[in-house]
TORMAR-396108 format. One record per residue: y, z, x of N, C-alpha, C in turn; residue in one letter. Coordinates in steps of 0.2 Angstrom, whole numbers, plus 5000, padded with zeros to 4 digits. Each point is the difference from the previous one (the first is absolute). Layout:
<bapas>
YZXYZXYZXa
...
</bapas>
This chain:
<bapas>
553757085443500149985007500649955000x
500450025005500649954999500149935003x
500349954996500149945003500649995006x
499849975001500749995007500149915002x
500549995001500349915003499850005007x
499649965002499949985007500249935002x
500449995009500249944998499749985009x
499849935000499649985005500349955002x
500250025009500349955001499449955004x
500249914999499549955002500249965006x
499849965002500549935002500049954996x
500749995002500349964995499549935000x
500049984992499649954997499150025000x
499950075000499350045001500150034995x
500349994994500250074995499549984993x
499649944998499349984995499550035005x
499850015007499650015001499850085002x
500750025002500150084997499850024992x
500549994996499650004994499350004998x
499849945000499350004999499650065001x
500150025006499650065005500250064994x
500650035000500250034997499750014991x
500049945000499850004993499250014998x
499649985005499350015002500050075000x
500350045005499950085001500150034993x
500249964993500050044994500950014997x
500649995006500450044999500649944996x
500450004994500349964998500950005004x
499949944999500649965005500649994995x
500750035003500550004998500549955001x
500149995007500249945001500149995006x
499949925001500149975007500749965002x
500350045007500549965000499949955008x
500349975004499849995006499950035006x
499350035002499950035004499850084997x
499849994995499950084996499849984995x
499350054997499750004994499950084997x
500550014995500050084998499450004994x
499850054998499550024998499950094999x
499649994992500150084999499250035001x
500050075001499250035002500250075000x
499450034999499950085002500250005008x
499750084998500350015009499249965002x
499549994999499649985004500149935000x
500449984997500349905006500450015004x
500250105002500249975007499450025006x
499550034998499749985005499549945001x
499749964994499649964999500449935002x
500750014999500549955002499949995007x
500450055006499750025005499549985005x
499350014994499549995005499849924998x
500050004993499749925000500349945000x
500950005000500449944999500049955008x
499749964999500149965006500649975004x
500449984992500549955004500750054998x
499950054996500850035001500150035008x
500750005002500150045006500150074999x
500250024993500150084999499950014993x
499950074998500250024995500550064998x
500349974995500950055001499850034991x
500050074999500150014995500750034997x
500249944994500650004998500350064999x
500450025003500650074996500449984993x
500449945001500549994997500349935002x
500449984994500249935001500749994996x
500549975003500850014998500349955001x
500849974995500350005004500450005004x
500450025005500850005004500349955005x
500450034998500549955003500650045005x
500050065000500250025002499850075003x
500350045006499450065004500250044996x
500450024998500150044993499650014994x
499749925000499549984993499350035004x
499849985005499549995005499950095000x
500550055003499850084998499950014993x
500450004996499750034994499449984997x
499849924998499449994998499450035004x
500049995007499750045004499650064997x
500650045002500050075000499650014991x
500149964995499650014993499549995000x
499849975005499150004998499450045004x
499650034997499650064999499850035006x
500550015005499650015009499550055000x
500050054995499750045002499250004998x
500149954995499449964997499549975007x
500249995003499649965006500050025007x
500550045003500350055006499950084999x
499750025001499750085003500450035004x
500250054999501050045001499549995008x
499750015004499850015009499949924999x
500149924999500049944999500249995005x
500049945006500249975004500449954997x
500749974997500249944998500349985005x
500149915000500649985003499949924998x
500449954999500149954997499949955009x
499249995001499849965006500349914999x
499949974995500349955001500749984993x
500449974999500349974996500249935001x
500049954997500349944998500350004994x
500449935002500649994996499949925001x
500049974992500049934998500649974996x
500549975002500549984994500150054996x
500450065004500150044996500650045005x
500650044994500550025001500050075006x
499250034998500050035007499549985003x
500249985009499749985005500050045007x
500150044999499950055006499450055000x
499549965005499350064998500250055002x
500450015005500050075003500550044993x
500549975000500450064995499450014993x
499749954998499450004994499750075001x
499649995006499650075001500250055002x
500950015002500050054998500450034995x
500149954995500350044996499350014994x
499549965000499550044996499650045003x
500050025006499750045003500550084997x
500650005000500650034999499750044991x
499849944997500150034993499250015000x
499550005001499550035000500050065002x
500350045004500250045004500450064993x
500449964997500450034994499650034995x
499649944999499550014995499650074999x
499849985007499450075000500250075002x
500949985003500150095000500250044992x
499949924998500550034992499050034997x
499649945001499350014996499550075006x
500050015004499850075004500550055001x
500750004998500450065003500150005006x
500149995004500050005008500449955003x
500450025004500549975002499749965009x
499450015001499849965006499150005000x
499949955003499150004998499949975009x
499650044998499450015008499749945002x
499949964994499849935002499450005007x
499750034998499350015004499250004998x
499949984993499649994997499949915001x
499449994995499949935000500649944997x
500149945004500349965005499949964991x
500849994999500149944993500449935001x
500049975006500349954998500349954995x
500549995000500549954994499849945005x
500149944994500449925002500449984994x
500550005002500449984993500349935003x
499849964993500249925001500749994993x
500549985004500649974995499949934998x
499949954993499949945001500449994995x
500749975002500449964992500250064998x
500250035007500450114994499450024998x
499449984998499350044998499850055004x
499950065001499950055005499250024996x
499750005008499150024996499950055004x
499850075001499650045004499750025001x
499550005004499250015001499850035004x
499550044999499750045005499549985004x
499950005006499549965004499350054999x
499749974995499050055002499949955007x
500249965004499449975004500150035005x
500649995003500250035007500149915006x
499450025003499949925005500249954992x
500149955004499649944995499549984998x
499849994997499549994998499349935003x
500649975002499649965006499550025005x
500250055000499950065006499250015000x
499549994999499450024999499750055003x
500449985007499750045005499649975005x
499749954998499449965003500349955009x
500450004998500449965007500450035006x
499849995003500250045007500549975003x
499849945001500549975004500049934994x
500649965000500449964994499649915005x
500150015006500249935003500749974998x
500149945001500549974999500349964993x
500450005000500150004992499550024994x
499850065000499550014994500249994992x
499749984996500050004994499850064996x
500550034997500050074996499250004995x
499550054999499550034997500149984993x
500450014999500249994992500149924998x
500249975005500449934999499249975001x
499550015005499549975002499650034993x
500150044996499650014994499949994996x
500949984999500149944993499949935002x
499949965004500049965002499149984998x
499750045001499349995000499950024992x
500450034997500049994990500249964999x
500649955003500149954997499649915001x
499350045003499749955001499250014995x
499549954998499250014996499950065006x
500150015005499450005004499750094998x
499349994999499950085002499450015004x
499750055001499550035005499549975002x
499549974996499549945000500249935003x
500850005002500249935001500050015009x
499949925002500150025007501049995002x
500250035002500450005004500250005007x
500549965002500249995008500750005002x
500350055002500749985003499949995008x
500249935003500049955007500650065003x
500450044996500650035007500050064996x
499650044999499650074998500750045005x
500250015006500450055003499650064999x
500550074999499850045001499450014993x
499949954996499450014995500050044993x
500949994999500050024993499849984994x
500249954999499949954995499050004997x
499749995006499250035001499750074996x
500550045003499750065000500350024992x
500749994997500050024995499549974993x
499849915003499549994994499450045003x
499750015003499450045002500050064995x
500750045002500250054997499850014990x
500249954999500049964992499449985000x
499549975006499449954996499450114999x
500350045004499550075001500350054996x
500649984995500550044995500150085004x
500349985004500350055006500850004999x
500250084997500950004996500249995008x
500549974998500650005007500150055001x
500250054997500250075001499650065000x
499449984999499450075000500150045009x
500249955004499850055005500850005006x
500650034995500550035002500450034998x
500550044999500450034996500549994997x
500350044997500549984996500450074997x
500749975000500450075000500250054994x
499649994995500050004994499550054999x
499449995005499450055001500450085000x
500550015002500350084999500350004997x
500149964995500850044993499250014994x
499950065001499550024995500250034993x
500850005003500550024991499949934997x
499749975002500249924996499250004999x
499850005004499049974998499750025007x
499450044996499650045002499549985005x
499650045005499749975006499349964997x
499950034994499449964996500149925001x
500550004995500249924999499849945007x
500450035005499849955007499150015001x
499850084999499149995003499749944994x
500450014994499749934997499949935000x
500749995004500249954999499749975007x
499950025006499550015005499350014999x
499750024994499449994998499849954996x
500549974995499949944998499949955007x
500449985003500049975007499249985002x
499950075003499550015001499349964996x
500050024995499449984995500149935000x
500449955000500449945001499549995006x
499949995005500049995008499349974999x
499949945003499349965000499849975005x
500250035007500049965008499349985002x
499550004994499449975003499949954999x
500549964999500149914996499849965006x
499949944999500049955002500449965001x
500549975006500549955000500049985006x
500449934998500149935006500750014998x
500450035006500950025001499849985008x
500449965003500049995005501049975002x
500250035006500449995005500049985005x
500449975002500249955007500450015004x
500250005006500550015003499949985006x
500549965004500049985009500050075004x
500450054998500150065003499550065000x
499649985005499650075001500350084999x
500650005002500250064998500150024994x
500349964997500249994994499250014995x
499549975003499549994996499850084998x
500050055008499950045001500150044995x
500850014999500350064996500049994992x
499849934998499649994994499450044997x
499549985006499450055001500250084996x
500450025007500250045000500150034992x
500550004997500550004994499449984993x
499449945001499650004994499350075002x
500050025005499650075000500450055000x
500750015000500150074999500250004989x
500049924997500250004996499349994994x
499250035006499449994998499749944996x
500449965002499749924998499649945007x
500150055006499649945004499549975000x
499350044998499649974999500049934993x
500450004996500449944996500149945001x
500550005008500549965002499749985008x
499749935001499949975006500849975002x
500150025007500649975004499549985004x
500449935002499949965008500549965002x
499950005005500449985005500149914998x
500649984998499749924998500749964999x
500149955004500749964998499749994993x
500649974999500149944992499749945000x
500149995003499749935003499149994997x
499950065000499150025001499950004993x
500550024994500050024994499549954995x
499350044999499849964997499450064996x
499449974995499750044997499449964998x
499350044999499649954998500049994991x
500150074997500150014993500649964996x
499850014995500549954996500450064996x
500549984996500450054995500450055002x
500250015008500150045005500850034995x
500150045005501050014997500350015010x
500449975000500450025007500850044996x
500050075003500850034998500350015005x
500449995005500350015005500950005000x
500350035005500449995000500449985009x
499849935001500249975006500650035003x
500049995008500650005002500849964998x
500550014999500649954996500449975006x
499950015006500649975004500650025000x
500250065002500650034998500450005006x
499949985004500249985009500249924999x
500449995002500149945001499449955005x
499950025006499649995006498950004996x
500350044996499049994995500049934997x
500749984997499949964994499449945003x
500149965006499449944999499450045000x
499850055004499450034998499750034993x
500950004995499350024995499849954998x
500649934998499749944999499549995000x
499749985007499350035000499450024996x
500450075002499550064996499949974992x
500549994995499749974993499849955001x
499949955003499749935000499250025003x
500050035004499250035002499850044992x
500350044996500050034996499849974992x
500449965001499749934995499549975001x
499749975008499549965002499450074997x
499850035003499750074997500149994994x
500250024996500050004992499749934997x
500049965005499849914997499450005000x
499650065005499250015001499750034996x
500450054994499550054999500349974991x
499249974999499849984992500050044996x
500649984995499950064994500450065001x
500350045008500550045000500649994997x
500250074999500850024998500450035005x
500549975000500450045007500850024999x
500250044999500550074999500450005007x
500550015001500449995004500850044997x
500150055007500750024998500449995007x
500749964999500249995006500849984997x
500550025005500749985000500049935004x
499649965002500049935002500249974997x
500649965001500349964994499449935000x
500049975004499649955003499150014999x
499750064998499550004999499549964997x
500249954994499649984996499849935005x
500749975002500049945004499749975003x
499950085007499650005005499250034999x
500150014992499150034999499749954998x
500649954997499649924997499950004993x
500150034996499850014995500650044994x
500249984995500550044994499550064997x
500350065000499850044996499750014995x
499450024998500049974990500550074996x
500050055005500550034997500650065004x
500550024999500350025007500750064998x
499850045000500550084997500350045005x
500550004998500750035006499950075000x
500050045006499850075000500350025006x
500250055000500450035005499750055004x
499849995007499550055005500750045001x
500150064999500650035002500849964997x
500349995005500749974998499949915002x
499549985003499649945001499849964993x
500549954999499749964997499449955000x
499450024998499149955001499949944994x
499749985000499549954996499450025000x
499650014996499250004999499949944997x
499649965005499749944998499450014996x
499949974995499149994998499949954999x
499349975003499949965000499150014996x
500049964994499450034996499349974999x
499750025004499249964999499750014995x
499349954998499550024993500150084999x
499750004993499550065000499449995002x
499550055002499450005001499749984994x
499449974999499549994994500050104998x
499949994994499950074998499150015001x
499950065003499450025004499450024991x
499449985001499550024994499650075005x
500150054991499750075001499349985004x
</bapas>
């Protein structure tokens, strides 16, 4: 069976907690650079990738890696590696995205299409044919230049992989699937624990531990563009990797996950998004300021990602908002509370120094995840 390079792109400063995942599923790690953890596997870690990785946004399998300095350089190296190996003469290709980092070529558009150009070379020289129909299944390239470094990768995912499918409507400012589910690894909490986010929104952050406390793959219930290149890996390989899924699934559990929100509507389409993502019955939402935030249990975890104040006209109100957020946190004995936000001012007005506090990037948004860390529970007797 042949090995192949797979390479995962993260958010940046989420790339140990990529890893780990990866490393968990079996498959060994090549290397990590910022915002990507490469890694090698049969063809069945592109679909077990796929379905089970939480916090990558894609998965790209490596073609080839070079490198130039010049579009000259950038054709021929191209055009030398193994197209035919991975593209089926009726192949859809086309180079969908390109970047260029501190490097001598920066023109995405002339990038794509001069490897698009020698790919094209490649295969009339590897089929004999001087034009391809390009009507068959659909092979997307991403090729990133980093320091003259050229990597090219072929897109198995298609969507991103945030994408679940579970979310209908975003609300305002939502926080990516993937972010909301490294955020919850990088905290003790698991399924047994109670949990509460006071500004839940559209209820992601909720729904993907729910998701993890009922071991429900991210990706078992959407596709993926890789499902049709069956020159590369067979339609078995996915019924497996989807059957493993499956056998994994344990929705008859018990949990205290709870969400909060002022916005009935808001509250609404959380509802919404944790039933089509089969976690409602999981997950209590209600209708509740911050102000109200409190619990009778001890050991709680709070993981939330507050509003930041991005308006000049919100700033006294988020004030506010963290100082009731703090008062809340002052009541409940023994919790931990987790917090991601670009509020510069956050800790000030929540009253309290972080015990601990990791820079992480929501998109091109610079955040802080605050933690602030309560006991352990007594360890429980058999």
């Amino acid at each position: 069976m042949s090995t192949y390079e797979f390479i995962a792109p993260c958010h940046f400063g989420l790339e140990a907690v990529l890893k780990r995942e990866i490393t968990d599923l079996g498959y060994q790690i090549t290397k990590v650079e910022d915002g990507r953890v490469m890694f090698s596997g049969d063809q069945g870690a592109i679909a077990r990738g796929n379905v089970f990785l939480r916090t990558a946004e894609r998965i790209l399998l490596k073609v080839g890696e070079f490198k130039a300095t010049t579009f000259d350089e950038l054709f021929e190296k191209t055009k030398a590696l193994p197209w035919a190996d991975f593209v089926p003469q009726n192949g859809k290709f086309g180079v969908v995205k390109a970047s260029s980092v501190k490097s001598k070529l920066f023109s995405p558009s002339d990038i794509q299409a001069i490897v698009k150009k020698a790919i094209v070379s490649k295969m009339q020289m590897a089929y004999n044919i001087e034009w391809f129909p390009e009507d068959g299944a659909n092979y997307p390239l991403r090729v990133f230049i980093i320091k003259d470094m050229v990597t090219i990768g072929l897109d198995t995912s298609g969507a991103a992989l945030h994408k679940r499918g579970y979310r209908e409507d975003s609300g305002i400012a939502p926080i990516r699937e993937t972010l909301a589910a490294a955020l919850i690894m990088l905290t003790p909490w698991h399924g047994d624990r109670i949990l509460v986010d006071p500004f839940c929104g559209s209820g992601t952050i909720l729904i993907e531990a729910a998701m993890m406390a009922a071991k429900i793959a991210p990706g078992m219930n959407r596709s993926f563009t890789a499902e049709a290149w069956e020159n590369i890996l067979p339609k078995k390989v996915w019924y497996d990797a989807i059957n493993e899924a499956n056998d994994q699934v344990k929705d008859d559990i018990e949990t205290d996950i709870q969400g909060y929100d002022i916005d009935r509507s808001v509250l609404k389409m959380a509802r919404k998004n944790a039933e089509i993502a089969g976690v409602d019955h999981l997950i209590h939402f209600q209708e509740r300021d911050v102000k109200e935030l409190n619990h009778p249990k001890k050991y709680g975890f709070i993981i939330t990602n507050p509003p930041y104040g991005e308006r000049l006209e919100d700033q006294e109100s988020i004030k506010g908002l963290y100082k009731e957020l703090g008062k809340g946190y002052e009541r409940l004995d023994s919790w931990s509370l987790y917090m991601i936000t670009s509020y510069e001012d956050a800790e000030k007005y929540f009253g309290k120094k972080a015990d601990k506090n990791r820079k992480l990037y929501n998109g091109m948004l610079k955040t802080y995840f605050y933690q602030y860390l309560g006991p352990k529970p007594p360890r429980r007797r058999d």
